[in-house]
C-alpha positions as CSV (number, residue, x, y, z in Angstrom):
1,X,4.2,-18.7,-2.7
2,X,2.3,-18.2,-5.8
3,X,-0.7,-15.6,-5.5
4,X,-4.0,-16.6,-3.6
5,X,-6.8,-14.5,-3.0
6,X,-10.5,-15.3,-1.2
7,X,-13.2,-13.3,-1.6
8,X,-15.8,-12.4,1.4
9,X,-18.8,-10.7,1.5
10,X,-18.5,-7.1,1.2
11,X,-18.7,-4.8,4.0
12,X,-18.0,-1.6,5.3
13,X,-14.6,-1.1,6.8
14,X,-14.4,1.2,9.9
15,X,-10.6,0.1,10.3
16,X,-7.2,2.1,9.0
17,X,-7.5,3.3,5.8
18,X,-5.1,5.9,4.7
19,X,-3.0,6.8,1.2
20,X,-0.3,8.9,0.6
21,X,-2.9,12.4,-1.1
22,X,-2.4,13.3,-5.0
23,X,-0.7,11.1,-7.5
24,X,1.0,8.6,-5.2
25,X,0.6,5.0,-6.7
26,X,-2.2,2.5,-5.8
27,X,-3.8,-0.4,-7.4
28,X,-6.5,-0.6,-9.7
29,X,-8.9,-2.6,-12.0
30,X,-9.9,-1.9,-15.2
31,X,-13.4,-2.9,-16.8
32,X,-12.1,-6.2,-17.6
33,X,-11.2,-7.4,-14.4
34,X,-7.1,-6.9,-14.4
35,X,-5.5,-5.9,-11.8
36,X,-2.6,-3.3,-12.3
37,X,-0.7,-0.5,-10.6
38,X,-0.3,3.2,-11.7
39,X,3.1,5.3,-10.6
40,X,5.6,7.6,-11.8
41,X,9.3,6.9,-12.1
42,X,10.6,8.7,-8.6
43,X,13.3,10.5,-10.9
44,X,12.5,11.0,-14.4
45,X,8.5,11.5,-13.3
46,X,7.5,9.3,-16.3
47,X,4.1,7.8,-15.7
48,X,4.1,3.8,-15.5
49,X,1.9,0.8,-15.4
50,X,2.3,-2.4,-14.7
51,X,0.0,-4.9,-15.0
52,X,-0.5,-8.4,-13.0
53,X,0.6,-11.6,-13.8
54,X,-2.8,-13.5,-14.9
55,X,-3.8,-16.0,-12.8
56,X,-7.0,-17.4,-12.1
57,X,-6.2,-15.6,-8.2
58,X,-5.7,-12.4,-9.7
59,X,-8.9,-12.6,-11.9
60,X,-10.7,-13.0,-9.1
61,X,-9.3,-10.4,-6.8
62,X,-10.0,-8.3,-9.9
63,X,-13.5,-9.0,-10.0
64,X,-14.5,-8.9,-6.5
65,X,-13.3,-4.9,-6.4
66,X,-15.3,-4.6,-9.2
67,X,-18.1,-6.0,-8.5
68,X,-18.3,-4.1,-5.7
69,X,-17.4,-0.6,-7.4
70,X,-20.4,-1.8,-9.9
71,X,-23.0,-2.3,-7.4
72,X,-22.2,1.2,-5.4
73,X,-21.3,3.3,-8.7
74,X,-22.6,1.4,-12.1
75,X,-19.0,1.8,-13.0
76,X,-16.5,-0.7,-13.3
77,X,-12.6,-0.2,-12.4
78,X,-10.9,2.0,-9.8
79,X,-8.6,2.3,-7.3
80,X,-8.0,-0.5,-4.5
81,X,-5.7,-0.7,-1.7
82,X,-3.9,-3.9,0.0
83,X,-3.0,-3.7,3.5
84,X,-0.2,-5.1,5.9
85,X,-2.6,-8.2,6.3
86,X,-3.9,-8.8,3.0
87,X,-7.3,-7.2,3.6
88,X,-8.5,-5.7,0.2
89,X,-9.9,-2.6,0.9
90,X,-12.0,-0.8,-1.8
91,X,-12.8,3.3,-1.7
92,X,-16.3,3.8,-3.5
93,X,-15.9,6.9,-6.1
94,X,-17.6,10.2,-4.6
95,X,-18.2,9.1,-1.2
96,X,-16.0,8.6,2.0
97,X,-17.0,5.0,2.2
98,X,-14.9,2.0,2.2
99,X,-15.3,-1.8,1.7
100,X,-13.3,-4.7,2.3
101,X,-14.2,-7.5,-0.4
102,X,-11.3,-10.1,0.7
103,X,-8.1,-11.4,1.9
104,X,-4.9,-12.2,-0.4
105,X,-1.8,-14.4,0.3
106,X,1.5,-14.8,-1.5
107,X,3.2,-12.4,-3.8
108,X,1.9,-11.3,-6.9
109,X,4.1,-10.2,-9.8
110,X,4.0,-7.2,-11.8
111,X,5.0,-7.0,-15.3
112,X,8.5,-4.7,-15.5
113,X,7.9,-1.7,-17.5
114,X,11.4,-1.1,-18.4
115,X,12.5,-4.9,-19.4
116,X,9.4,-6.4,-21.4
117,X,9.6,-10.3,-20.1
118,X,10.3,-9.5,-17.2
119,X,8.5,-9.2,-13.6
120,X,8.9,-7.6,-10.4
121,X,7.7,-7.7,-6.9
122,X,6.8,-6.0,-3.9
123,X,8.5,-7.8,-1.4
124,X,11.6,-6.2,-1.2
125,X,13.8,-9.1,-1.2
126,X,17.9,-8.4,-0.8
127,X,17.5,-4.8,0.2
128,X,18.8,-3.4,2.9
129,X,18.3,0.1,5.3
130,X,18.5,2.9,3.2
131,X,18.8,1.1,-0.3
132,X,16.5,2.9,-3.1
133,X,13.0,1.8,-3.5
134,X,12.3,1.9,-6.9
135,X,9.0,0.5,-7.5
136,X,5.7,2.0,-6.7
137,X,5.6,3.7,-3.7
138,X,2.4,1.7,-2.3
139,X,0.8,1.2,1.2
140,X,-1.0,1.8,4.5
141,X,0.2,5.6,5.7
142,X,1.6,5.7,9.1
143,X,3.4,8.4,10.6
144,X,6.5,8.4,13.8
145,X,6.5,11.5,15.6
146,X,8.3,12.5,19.4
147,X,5.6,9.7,20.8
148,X,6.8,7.4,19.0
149,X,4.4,5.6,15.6
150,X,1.0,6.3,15.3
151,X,-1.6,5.7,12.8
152,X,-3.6,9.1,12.3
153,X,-7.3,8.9,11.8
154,X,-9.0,12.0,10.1
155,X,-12.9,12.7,9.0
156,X,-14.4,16.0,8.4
157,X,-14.4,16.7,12.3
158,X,-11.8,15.5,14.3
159,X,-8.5,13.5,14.2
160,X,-7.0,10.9,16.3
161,X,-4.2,8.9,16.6
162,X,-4.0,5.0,17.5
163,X,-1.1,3.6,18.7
164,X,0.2,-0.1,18.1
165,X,0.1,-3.0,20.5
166,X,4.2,-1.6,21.4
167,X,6.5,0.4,20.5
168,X,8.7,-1.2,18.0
169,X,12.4,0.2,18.7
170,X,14.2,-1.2,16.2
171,X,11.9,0.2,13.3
172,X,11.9,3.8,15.2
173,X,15.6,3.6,15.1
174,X,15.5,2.6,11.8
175,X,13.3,5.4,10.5
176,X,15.4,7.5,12.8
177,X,18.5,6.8,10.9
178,X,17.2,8.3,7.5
179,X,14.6,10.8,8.9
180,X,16.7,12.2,12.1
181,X,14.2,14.8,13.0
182,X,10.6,15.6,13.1
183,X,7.5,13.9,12.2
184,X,8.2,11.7,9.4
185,X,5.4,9.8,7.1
186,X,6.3,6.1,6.0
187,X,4.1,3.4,4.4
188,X,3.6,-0.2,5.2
189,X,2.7,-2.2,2.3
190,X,1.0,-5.9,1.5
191,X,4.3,-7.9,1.8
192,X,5.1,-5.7,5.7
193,X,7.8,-3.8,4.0
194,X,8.4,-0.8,5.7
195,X,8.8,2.1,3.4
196,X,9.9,6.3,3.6
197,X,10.9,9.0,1.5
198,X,14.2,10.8,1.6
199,X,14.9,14.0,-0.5
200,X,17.9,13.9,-2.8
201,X,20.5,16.5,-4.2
202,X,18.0,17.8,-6.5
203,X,15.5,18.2,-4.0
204,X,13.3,15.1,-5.2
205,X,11.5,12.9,-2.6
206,X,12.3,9.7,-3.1
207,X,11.1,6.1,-1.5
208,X,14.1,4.2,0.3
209,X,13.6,0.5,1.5
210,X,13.6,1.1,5.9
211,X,12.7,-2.4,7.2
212,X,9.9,-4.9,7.7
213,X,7.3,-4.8,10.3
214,X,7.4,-7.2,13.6
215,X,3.6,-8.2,14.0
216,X,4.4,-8.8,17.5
217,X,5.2,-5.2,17.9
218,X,2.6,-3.7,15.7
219,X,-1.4,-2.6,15.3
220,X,-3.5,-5.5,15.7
221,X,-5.2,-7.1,12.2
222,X,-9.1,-5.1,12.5
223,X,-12.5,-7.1,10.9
């Protein structure tokens, strides 16, 4: 399914908004309304982008975040993220606000930086637990601790931690399997794909594929 994306008028989103801090990947815009992502290669550290394939979908997904970004900062382009349900959320530069501006559908695809011609996805099609991720590192941040998953809310005076509709056992046992003890970080992103870092022989953390989320066993979709 090809890419669809409708816009709504903006508002400000209460719900779960969280990235990975620092450098981690995320989407953007540029002035001209194309959509892209920004990462590093997990291994070499080599700083990538990859661009969108243009569509008349992805134009306007471009566009709404920047219209928004416009009308809050003067400036266009910036930083988007894409949740587990499609909701486009959109940080505004300087403050702690956030706004949804729409809903995508379907699976975009990403210009490959490292076979010109090419494109890639974030769907995670044919992988399997434990199989190297090695595309950006994108998502919702959730974490699994003794409790079981949570989704950690933080402003600048108090946490707290929201729980989904059920435990999911299967994805705990999952994460389990590559993260055996502790409190472990994992991200979900647009497609469900289920998503955790493991450290290697040289002490790198790198993204490995876990799973996919059961909705039935997960947060419910916030408006």
């Amino acid at each position: 399914m090809k890419l669809e994306f409708s816009d709504c008028r903006p508002r400000l989103w209460k719900g779960r908004y969280r990235r990975i801090p620092g450098q981690e990947p995320a989407f953007y815009t540029n002035a001209k309304d194309e959509v892209l992502v920004r990462w590093a290669d997990h291994h070499t550290g080599d700083k990538l982008e990859s661009k969108i394939e243009k569509t008349p979908a992805a134009r306007a997904l471009g566009k709404s975040v920047n219209e928004l970004k416009e009308s809050k900062t003067g400036k266009r382009g910036g930083s988007f993220l894409i949740n587990e349900f499609g909701q486009v959320l959109s940080p505004v530069y300087g403050t702690t606000n956030r706004f949804i501006v729409g809903e995508v559908a379907g699976v975009p695809r990403f210009q490959d930086p490292d076979t010109p011609g090419h494109w890639f996805t974030l769907t995670g099609e044919g992988l399997k637990l434990g199989n190297v991720w090695k595309y950006p590192y994108i998502g919702l941040a959730y974490n699994l601790g003794d409790t079981g998953i949570y989704f950690k809310f933080e402003d600048d005076e108090c946490s707290s931690k929201q729980k989904p509709i059920q435990q999911d056992e299967a994805l705990v046992a999952a994460l389990r399997e590559l993260r055996p003890f502790g409190v472990l970080r994992f991200v979900v992103n647009l497609h469900g794909v289920v998503l955790t870092k493991i450290q290697d022989a040289q002490g790198r953390w790198c993204p490995h594929f876990v799973s996919r989320i059961n909705l039935n066993a997960w947060f419910e979709k916030e408006h």
